[in-house]
mmCIF file of the N, C-alpha and C atoms, coordinates in Angstrom:
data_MODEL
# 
_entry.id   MODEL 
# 
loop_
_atom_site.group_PDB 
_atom_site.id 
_atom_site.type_symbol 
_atom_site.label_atom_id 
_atom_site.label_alt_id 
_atom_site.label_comp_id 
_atom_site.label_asym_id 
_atom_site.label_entity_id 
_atom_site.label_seq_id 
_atom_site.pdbx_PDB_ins_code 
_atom_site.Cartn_x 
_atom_site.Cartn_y 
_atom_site.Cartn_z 
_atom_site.occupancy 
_atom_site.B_iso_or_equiv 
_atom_site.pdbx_formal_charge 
_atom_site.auth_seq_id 
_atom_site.auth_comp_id 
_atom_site.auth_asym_id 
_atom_site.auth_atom_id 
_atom_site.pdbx_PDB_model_num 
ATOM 1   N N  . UNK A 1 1  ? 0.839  -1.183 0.000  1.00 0.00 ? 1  UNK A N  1 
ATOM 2   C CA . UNK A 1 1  ? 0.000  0.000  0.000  1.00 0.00 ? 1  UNK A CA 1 
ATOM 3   C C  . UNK A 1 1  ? 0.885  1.248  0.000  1.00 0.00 ? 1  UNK A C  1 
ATOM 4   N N  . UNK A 1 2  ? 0.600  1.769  -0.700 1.00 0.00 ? 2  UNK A N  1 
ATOM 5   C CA . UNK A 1 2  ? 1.411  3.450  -1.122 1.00 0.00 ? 2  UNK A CA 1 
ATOM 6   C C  . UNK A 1 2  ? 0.689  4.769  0.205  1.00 0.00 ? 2  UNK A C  1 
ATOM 7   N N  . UNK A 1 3  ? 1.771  5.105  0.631  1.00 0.00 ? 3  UNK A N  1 
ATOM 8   C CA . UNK A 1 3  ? 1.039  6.254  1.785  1.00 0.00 ? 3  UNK A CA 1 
ATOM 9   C C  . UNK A 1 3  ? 1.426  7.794  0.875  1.00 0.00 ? 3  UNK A C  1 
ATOM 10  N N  . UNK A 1 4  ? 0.912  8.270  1.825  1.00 0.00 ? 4  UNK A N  1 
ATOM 11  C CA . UNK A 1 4  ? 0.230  9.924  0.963  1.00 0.00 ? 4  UNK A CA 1 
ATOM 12  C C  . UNK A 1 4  ? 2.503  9.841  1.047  1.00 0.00 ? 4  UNK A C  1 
ATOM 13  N N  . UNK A 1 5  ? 3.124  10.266 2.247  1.00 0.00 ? 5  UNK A N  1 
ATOM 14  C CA . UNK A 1 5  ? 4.391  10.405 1.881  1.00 0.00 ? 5  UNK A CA 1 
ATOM 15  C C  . UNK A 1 5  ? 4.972  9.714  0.894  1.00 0.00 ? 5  UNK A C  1 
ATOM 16  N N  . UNK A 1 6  ? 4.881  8.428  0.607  1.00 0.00 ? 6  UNK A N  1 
ATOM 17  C CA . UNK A 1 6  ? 5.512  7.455  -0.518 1.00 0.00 ? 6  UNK A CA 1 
ATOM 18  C C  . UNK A 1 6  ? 4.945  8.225  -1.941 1.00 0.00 ? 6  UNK A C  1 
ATOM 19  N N  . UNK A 1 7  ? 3.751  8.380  -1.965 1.00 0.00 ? 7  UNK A N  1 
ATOM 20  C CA . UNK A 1 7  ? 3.433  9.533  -3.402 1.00 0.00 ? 7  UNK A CA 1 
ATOM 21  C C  . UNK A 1 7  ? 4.020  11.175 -3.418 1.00 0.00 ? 7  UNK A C  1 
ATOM 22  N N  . UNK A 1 8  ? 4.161  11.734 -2.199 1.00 0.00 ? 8  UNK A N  1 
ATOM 23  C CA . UNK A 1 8  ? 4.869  12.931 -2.540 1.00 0.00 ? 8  UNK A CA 1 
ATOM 24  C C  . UNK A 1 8  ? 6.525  12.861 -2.685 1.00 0.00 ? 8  UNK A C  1 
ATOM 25  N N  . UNK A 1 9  ? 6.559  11.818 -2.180 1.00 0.00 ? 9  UNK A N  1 
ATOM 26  C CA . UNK A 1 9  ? 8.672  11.602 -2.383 1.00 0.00 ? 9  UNK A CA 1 
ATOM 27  C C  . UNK A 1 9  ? 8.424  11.488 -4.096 1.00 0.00 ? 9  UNK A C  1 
ATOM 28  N N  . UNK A 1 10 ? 7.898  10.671 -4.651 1.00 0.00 ? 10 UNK A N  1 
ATOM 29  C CA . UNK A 1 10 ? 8.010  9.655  -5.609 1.00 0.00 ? 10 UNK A CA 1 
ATOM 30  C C  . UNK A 1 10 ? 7.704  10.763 -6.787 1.00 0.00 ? 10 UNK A C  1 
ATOM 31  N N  . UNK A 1 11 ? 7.044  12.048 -6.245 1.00 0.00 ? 11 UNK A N  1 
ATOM 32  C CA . UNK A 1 11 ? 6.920  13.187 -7.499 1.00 0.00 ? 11 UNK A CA 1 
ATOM 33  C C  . UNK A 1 11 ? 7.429  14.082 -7.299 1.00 0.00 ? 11 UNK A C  1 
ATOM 34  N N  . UNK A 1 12 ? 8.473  14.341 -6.166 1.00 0.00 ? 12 UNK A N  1 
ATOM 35  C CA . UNK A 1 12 ? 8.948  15.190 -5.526 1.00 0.00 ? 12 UNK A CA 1 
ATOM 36  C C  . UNK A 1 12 ? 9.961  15.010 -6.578 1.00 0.00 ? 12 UNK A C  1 
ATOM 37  N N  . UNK A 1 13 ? 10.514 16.825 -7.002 1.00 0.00 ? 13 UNK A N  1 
ATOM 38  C CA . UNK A 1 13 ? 11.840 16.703 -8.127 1.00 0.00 ? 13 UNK A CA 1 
ATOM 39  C C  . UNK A 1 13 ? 13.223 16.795 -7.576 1.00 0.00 ? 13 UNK A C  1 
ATOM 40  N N  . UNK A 1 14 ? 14.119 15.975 -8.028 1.00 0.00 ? 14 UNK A N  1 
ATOM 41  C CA . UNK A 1 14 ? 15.205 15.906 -6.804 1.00 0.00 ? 14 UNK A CA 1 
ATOM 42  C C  . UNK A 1 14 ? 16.142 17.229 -7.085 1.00 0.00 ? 14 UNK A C  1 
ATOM 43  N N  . UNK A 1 15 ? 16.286 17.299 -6.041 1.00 0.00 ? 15 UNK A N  1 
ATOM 44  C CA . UNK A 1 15 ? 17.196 18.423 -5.556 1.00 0.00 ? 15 UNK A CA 1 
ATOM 45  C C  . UNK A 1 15 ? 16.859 19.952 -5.612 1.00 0.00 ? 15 UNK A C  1 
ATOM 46  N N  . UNK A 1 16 ? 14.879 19.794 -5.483 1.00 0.00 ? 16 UNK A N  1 
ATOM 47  C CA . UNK A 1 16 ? 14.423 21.003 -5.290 1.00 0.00 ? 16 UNK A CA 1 
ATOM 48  C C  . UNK A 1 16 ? 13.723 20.894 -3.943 1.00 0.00 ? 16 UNK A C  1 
ATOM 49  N N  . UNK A 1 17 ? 13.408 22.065 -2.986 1.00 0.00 ? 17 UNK A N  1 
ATOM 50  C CA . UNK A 1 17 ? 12.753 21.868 -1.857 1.00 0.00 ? 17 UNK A CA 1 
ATOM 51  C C  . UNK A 1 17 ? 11.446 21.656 -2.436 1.00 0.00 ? 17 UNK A C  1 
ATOM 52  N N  . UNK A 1 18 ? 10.654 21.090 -1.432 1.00 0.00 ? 18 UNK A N  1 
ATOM 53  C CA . UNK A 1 18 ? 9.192  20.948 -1.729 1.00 0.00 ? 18 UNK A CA 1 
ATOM 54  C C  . UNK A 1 18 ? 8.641  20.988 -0.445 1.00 0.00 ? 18 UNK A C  1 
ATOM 55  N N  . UNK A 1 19 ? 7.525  21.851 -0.626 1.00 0.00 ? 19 UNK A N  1 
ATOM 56  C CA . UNK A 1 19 ? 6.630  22.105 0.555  1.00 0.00 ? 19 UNK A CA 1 
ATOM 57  C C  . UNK A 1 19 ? 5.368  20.993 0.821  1.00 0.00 ? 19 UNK A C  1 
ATOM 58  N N  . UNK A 1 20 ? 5.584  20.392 2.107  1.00 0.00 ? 20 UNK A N  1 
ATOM 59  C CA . UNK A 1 20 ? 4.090  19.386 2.305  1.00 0.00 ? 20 UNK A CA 1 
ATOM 60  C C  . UNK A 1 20 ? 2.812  20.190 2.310  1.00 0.00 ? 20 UNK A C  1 
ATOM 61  N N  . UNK A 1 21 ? 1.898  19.518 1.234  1.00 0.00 ? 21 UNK A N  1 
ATOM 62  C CA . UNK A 1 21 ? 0.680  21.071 1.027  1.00 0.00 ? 21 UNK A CA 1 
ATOM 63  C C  . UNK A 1 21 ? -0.151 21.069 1.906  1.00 0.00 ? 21 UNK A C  1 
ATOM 64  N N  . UNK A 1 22 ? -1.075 21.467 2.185  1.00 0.00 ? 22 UNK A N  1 
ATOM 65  C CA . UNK A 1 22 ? -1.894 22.035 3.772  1.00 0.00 ? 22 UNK A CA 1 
ATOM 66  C C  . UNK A 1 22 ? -3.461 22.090 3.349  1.00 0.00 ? 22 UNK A C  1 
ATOM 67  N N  . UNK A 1 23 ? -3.590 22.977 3.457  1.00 0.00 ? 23 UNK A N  1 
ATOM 68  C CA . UNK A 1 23 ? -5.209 23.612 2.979  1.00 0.00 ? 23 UNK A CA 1 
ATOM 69  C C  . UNK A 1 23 ? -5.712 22.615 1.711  1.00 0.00 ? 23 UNK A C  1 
ATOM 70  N N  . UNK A 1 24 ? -6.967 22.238 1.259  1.00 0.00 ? 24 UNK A N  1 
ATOM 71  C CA . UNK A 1 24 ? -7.173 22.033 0.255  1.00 0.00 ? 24 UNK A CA 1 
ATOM 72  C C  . UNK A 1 24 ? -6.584 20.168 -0.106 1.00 0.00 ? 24 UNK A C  1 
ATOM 73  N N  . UNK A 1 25 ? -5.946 19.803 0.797  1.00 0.00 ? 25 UNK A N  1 
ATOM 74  C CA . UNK A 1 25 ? -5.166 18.786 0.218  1.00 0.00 ? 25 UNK A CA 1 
ATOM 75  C C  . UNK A 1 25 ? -5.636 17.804 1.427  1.00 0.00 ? 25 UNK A C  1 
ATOM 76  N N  . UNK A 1 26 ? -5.561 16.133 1.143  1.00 0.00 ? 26 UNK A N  1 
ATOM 77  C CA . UNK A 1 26 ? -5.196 15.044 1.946  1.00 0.00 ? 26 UNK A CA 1 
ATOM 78  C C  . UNK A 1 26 ? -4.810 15.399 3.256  1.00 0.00 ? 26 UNK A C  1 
ATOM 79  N N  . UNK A 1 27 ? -3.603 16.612 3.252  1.00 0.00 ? 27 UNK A N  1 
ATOM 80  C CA . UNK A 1 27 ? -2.695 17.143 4.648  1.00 0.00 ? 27 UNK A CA 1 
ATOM 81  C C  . UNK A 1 27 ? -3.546 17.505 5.448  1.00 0.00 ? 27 UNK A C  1 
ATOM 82  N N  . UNK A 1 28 ? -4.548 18.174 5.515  1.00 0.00 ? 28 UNK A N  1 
ATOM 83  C CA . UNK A 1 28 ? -5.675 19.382 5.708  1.00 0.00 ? 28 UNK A CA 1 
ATOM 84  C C  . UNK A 1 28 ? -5.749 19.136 7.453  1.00 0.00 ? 28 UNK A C  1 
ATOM 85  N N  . UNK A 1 29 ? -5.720 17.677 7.740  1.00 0.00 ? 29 UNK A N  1 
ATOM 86  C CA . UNK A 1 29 ? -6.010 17.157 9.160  1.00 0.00 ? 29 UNK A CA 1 
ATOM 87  C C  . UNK A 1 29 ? -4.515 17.324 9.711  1.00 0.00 ? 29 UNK A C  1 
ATOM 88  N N  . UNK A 1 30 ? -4.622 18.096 10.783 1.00 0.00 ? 30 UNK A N  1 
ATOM 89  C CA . UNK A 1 30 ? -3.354 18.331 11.847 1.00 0.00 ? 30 UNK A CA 1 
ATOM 90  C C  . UNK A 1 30 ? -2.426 16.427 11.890 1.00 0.00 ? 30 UNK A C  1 
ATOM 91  N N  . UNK A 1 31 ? -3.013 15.648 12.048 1.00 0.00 ? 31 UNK A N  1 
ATOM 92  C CA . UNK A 1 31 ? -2.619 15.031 12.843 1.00 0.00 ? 31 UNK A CA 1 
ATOM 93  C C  . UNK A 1 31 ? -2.252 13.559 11.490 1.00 0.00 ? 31 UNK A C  1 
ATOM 94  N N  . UNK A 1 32 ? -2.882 14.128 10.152 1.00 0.00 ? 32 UNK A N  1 
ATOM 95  C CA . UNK A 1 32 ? -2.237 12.799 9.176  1.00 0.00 ? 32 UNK A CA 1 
ATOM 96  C C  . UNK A 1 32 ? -1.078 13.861 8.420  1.00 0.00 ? 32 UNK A C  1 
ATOM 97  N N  . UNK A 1 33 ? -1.456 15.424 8.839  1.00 0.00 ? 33 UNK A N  1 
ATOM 98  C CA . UNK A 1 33 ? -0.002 16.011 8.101  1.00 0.00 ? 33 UNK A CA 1 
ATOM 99  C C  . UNK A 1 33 ? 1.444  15.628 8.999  1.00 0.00 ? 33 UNK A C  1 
ATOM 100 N N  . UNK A 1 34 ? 0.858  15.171 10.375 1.00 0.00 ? 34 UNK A N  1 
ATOM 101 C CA . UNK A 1 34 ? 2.299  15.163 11.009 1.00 0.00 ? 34 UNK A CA 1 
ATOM 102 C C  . UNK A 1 34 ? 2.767  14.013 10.713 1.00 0.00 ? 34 UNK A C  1 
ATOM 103 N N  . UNK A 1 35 ? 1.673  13.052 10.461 1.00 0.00 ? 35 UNK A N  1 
ATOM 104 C CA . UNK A 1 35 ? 2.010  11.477 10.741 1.00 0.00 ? 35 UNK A CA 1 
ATOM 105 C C  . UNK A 1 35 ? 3.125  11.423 8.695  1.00 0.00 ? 35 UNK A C  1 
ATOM 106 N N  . UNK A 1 36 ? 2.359  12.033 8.324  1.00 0.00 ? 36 UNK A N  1 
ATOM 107 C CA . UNK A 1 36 ? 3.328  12.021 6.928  1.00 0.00 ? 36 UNK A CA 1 
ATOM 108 C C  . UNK A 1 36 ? 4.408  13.107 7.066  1.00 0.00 ? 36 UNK A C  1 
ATOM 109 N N  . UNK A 1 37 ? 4.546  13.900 7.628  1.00 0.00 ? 37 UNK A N  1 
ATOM 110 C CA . UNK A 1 37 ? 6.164  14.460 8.038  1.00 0.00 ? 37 UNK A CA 1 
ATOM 111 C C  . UNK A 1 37 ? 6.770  13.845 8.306  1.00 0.00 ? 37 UNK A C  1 
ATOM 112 N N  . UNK A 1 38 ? 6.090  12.587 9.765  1.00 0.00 ? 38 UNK A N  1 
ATOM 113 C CA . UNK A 1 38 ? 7.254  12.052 10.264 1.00 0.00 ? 38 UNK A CA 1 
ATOM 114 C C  . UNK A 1 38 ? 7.853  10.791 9.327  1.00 0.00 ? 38 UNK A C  1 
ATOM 115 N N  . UNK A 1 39 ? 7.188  10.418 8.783  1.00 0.00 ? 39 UNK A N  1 
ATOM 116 C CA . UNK A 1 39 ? 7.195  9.635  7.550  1.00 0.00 ? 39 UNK A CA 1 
ATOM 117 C C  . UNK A 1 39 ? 8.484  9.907  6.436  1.00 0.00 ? 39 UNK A C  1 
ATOM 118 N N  . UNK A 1 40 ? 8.141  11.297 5.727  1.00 0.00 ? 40 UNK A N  1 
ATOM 119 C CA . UNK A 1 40 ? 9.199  11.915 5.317  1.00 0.00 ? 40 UNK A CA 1 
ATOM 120 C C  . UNK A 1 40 ? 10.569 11.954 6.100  1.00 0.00 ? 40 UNK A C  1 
ATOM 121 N N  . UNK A 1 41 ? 10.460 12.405 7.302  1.00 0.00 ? 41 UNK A N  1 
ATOM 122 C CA . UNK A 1 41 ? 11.902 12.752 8.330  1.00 0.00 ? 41 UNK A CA 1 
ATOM 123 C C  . UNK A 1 41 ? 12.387 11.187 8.421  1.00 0.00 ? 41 UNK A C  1 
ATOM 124 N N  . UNK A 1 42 ? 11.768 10.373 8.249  1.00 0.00 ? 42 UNK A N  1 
ATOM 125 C CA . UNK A 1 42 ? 12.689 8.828  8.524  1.00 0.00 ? 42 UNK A CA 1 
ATOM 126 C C  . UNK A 1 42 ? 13.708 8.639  7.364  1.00 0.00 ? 42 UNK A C  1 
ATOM 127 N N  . UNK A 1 43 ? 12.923 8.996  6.092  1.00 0.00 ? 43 UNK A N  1 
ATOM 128 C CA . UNK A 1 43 ? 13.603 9.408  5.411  1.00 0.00 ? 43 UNK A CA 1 
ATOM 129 C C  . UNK A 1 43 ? 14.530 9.917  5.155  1.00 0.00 ? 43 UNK A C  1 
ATOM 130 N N  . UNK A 1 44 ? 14.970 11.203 5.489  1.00 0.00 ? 44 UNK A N  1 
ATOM 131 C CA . UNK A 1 44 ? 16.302 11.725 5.847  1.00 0.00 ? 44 UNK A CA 1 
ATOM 132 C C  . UNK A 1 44 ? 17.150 11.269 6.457  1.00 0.00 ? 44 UNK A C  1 
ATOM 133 N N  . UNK A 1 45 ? 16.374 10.273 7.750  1.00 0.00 ? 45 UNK A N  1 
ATOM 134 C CA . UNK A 1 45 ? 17.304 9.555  8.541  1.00 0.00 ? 45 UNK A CA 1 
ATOM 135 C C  . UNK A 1 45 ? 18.385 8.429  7.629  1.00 0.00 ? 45 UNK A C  1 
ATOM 136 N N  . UNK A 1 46 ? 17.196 7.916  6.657  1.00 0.00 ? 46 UNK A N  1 
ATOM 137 C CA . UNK A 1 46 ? 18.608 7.108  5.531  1.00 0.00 ? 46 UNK A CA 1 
ATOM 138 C C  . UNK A 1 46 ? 18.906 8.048  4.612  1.00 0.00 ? 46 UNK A C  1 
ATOM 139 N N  . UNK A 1 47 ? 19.186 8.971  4.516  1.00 0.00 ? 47 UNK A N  1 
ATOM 140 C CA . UNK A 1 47 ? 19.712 10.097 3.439  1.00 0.00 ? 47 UNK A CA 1 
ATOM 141 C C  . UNK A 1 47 ? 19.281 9.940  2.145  1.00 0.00 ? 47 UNK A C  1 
ATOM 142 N N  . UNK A 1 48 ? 17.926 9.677  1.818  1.00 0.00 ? 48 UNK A N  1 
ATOM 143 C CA . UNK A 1 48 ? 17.313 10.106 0.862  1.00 0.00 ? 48 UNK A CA 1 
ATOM 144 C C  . UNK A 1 48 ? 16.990 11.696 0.925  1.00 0.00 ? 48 UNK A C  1 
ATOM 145 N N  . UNK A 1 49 ? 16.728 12.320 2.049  1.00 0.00 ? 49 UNK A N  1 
ATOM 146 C CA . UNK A 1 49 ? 16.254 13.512 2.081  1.00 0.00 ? 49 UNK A CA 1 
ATOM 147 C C  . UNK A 1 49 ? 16.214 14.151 3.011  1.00 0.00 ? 49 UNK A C  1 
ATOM 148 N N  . UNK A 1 50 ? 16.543 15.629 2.720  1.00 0.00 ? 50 UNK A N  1 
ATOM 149 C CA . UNK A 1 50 ? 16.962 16.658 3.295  1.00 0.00 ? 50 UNK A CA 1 
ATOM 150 C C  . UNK A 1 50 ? 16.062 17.390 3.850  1.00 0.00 ? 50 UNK A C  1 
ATOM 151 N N  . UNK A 1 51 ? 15.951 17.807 5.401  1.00 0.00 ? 51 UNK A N  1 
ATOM 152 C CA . UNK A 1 51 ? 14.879 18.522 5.696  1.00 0.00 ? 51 UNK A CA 1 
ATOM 153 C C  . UNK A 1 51 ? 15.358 20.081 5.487  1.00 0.00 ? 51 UNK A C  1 
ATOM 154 N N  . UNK A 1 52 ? 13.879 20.841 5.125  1.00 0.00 ? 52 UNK A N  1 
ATOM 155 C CA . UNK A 1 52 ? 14.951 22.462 4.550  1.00 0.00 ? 52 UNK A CA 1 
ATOM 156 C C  . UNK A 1 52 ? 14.086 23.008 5.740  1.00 0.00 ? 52 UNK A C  1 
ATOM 157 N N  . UNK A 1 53 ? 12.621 23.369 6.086  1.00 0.00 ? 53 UNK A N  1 
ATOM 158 C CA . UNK A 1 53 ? 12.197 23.739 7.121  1.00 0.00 ? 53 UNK A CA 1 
ATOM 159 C C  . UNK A 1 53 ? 11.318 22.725 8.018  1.00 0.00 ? 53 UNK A C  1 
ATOM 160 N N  . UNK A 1 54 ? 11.042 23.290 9.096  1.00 0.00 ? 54 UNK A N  1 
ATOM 161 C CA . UNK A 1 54 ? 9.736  22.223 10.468 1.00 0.00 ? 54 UNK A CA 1 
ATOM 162 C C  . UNK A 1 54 ? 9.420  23.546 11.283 1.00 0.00 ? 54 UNK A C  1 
ATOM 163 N N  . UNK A 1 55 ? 8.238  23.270 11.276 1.00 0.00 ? 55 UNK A N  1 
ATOM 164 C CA . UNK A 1 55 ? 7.992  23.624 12.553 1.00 0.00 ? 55 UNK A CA 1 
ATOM 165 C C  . UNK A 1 55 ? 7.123  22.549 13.627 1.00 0.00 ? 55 UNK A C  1 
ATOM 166 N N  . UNK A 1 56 ? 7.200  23.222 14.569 1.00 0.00 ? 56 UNK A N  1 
ATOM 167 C CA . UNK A 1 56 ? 5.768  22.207 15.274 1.00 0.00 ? 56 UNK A CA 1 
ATOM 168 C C  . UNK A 1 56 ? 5.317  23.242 16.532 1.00 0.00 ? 56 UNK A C  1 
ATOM 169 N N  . UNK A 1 57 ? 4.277  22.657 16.721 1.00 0.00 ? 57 UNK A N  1 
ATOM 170 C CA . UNK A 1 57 ? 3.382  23.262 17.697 1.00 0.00 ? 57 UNK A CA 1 
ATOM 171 C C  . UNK A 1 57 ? 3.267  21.962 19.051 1.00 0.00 ? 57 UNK A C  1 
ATOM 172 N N  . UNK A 1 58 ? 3.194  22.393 20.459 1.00 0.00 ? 58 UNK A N  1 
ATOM 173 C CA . UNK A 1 58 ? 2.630  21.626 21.483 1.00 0.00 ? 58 UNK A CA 1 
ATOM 174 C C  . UNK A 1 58 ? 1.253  20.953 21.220 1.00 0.00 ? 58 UNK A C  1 
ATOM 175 N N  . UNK A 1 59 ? 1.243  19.513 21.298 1.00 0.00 ? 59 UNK A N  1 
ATOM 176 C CA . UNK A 1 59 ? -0.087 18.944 21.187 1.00 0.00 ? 59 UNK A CA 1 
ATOM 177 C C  . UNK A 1 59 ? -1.261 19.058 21.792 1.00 0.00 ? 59 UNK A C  1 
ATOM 178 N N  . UNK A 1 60 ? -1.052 19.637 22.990 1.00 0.00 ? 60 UNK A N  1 
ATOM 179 C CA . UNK A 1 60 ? -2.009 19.708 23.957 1.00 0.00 ? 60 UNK A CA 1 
ATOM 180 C C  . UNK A 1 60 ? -1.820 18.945 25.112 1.00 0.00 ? 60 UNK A C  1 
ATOM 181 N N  . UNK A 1 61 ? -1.921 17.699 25.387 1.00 0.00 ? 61 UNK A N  1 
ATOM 182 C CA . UNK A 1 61 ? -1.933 17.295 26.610 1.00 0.00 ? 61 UNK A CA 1 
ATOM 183 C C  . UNK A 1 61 ? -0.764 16.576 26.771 1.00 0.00 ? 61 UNK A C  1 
ATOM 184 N N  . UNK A 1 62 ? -0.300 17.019 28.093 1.00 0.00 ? 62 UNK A N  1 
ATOM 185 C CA . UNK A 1 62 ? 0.790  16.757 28.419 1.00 0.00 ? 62 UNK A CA 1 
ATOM 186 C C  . UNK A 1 62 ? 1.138  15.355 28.581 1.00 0.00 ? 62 UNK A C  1 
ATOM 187 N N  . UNK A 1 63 ? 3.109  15.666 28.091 1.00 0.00 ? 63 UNK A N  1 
ATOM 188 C CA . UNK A 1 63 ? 3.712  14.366 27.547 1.00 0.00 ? 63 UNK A CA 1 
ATOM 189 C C  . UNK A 1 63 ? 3.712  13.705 26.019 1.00 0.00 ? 63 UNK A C  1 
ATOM 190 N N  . UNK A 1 64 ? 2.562  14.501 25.205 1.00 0.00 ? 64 UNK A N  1 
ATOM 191 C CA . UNK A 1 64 ? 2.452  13.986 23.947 1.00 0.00 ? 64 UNK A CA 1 
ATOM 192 C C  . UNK A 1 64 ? 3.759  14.791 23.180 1.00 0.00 ? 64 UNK A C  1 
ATOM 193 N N  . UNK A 1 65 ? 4.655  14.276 22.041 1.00 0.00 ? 65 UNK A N  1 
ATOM 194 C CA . UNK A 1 65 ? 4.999  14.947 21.062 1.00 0.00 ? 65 UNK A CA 1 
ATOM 195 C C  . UNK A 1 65 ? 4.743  16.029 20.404 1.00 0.00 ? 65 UNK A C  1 
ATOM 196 N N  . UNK A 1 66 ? 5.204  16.873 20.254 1.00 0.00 ? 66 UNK A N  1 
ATOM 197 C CA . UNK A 1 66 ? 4.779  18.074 19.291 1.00 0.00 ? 66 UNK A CA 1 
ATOM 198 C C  . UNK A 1 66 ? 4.129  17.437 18.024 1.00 0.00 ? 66 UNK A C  1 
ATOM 199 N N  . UNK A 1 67 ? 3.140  18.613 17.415 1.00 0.00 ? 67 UNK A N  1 
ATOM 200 C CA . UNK A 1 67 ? 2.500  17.927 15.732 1.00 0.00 ? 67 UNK A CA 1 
ATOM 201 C C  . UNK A 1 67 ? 3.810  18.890 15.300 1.00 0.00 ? 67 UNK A C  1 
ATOM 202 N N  . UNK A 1 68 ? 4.196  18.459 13.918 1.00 0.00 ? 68 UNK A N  1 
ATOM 203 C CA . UNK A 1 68 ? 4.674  18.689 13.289 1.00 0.00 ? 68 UNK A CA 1 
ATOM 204 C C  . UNK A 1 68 ? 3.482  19.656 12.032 1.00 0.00 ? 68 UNK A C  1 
ATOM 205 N N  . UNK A 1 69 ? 3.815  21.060 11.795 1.00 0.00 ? 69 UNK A N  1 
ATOM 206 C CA . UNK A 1 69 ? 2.183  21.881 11.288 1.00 0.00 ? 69 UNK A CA 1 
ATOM 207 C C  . UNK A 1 69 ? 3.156  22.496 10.149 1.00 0.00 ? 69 UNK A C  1 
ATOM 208 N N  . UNK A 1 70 ? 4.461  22.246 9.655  1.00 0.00 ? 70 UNK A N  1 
ATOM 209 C CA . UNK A 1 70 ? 5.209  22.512 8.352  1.00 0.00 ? 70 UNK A CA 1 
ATOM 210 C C  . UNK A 1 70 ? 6.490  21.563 8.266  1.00 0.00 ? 70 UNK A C  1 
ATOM 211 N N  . UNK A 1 71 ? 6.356  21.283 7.064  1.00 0.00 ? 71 UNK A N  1 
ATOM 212 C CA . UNK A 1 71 ? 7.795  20.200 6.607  1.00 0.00 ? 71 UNK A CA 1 
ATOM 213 C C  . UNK A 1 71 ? 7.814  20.874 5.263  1.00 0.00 ? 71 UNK A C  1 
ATOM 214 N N  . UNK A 1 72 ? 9.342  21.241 5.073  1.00 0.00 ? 72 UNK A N  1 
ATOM 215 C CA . UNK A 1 72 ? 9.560  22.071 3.954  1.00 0.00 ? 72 UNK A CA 1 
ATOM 216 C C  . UNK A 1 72 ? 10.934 20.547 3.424  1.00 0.00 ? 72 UNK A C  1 
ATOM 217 N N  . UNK A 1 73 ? 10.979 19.566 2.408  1.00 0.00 ? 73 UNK A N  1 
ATOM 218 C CA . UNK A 1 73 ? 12.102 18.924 2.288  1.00 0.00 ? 73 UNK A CA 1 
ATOM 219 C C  . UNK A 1 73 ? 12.674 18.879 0.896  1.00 0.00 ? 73 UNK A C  1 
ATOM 220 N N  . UNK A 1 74 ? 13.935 18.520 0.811  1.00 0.00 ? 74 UNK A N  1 
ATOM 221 C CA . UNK A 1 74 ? 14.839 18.115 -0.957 1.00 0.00 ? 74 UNK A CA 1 
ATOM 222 C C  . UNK A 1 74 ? 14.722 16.845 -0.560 1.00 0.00 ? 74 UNK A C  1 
ATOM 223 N N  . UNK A 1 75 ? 14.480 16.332 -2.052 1.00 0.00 ? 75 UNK A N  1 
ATOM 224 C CA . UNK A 1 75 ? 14.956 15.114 -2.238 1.00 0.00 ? 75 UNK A CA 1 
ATOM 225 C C  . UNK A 1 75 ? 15.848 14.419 -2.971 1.00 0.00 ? 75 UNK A C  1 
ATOM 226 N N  . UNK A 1 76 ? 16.958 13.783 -2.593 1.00 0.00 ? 76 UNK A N  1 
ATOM 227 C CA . UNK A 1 76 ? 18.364 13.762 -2.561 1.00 0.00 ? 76 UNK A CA 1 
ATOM 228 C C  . UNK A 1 76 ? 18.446 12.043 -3.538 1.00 0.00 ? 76 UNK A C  1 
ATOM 229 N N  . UNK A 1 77 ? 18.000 11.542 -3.976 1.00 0.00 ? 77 UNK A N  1 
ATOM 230 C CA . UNK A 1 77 ? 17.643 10.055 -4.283 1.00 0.00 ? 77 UNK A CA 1 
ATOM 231 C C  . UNK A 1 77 ? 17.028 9.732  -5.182 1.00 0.00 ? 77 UNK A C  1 
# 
C-alpha cells in the first residue's frame, strides 16, 4: 500500500525543496499532516532527504509529542 508520503517523495523533483501542502489537500487534518512528516523525516534519517524547514506546535496534553504543522524537504535520491 502506497502512503500519501511514498506519493509525494516519488513526485517530488530531486534536488528542489518541496513544501508538504496544507489547505485544500489530503494534509488538511493536523494530525495525518504530522504522521506524513514524520514519515518523510525517517527518510532523511537514511539520506534520501533533506529537511529544509519544520515547525511544530505543542499537542495539547501533556507528555504527547509536538504535531509537526510545516515540513519544507529536498529530495536527494
Amino acid at each position: 500500500m502506497t502512503t500519501i508520503a511514498d506519493s509525494l517523495f516519488a513526485t517530488a523533483p530531486i534536488g528542489q525543496p518541496v513544501e508538504l501542502p496544507r489547505a485544500g489537500s489530503w494534509l488538511e487534518n493536523d494530525y495525518v499532516y504530522d504522521a506524513t512528516a514524520r514519515e518523510i523525516k525517517q527518510r532523511a534519517q537514511q539520506g534520501c532527504v533533506e529537511i529544509v524547514q519544520e515547525r511544530q506546535v505543542a499537542a495539547g496534553a501533556s507528555g504527547d509529542e509536538p504535531l509537526i504543522t510545516h515540513l519544507a524537504f529536498r529530495r536527494l535520491c
